[in-house]
N, C-alpha and C positions, 0 to 999 in steps of 0.2 A: 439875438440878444447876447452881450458879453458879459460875464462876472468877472469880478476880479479875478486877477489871477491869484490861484493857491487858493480860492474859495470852494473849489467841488472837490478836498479832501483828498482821498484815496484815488481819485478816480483818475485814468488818465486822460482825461480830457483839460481843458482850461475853462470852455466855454462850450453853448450849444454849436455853434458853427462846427465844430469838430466832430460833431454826431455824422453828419452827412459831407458826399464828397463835392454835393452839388456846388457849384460856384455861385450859381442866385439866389440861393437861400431854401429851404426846403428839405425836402428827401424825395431823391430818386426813386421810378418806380421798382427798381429791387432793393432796396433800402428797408428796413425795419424801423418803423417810427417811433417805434417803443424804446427809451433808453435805456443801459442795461442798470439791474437795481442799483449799484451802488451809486452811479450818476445820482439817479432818484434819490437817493439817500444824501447826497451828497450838496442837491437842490435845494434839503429842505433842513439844511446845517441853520440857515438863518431866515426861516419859515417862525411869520406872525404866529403865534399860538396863545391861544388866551389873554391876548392884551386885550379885546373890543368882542363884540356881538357880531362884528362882518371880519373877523379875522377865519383866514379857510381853515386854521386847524385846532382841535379846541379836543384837550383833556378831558378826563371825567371826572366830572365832583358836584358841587356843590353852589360855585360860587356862580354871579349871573353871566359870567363868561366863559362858563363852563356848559358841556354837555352831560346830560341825567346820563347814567348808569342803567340799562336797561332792568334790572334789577332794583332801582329803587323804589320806595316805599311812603315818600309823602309824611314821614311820622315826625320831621324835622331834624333826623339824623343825617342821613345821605341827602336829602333834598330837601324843599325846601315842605313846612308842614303845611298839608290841604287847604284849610280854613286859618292858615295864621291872617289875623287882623280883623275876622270876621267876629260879629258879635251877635246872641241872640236873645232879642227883649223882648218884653210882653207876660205879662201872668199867664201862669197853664192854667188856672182857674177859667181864663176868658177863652181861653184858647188864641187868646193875640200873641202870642210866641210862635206859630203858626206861619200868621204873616210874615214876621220878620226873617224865618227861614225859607220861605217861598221867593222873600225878596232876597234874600244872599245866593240864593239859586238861580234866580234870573241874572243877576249881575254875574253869576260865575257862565251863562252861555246857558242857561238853561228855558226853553219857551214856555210861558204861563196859560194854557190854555184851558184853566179849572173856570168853573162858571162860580157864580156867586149863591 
């Protein structure tokens, strides 16, 4: 695979082929396949990041092409809020407010296996 040239930075390579001495492409069996980090670093100058859902490298926040924060909280600050959009109806007198959380439950993955 070639980059442009002056695209790996600091690094003194140009391109992967310059990783290895092999002439068919590869790495020799005393070759180290691991590149050294700045290369790495240097690969991922113009590395997708949070443009799409299939981009490999993805920031933390908030937004849907972002990755959660392992620390966040669902409360609609850091992420997104548990129950936004969800609504629950029915009188508590009847206890039909019941249903309608039983049914936002099931829609969110949850299995209904209460008898009647």
């Amino acid at each position: 695979m070639t980059i442009p040239t002056g695209a790996m930075g600091g690094s003194p390579f140009r391109d992967v082929s310059e990783l290895s001495d092999n002439p068919t492409g590869g790495f020799l069996p005393d070759e180290n396949e691991k590149p050294p980090a700045q290369v790495v670093d240097d690969f991922h100058t113009y590395s997708d990041v949070d443009a799409r859902q299939e981009s490999q490298h993805h920031t933390l926040g908030s937004n849907p092409t972002q990755a959660s924060p392992g620390d966040h909280t669902h409360d609609g600050g850091d992420s997104a809020l548990l129950l936004e959009g969800e609504t629950i109806s029915g009188s508590r007198a009847s206890d039909a407010w019941r249903l309608s959380v039983n049914a936002i439950l099931v829609r969110l993955g949850a299995v209904d296996n209460s008898t009647p």
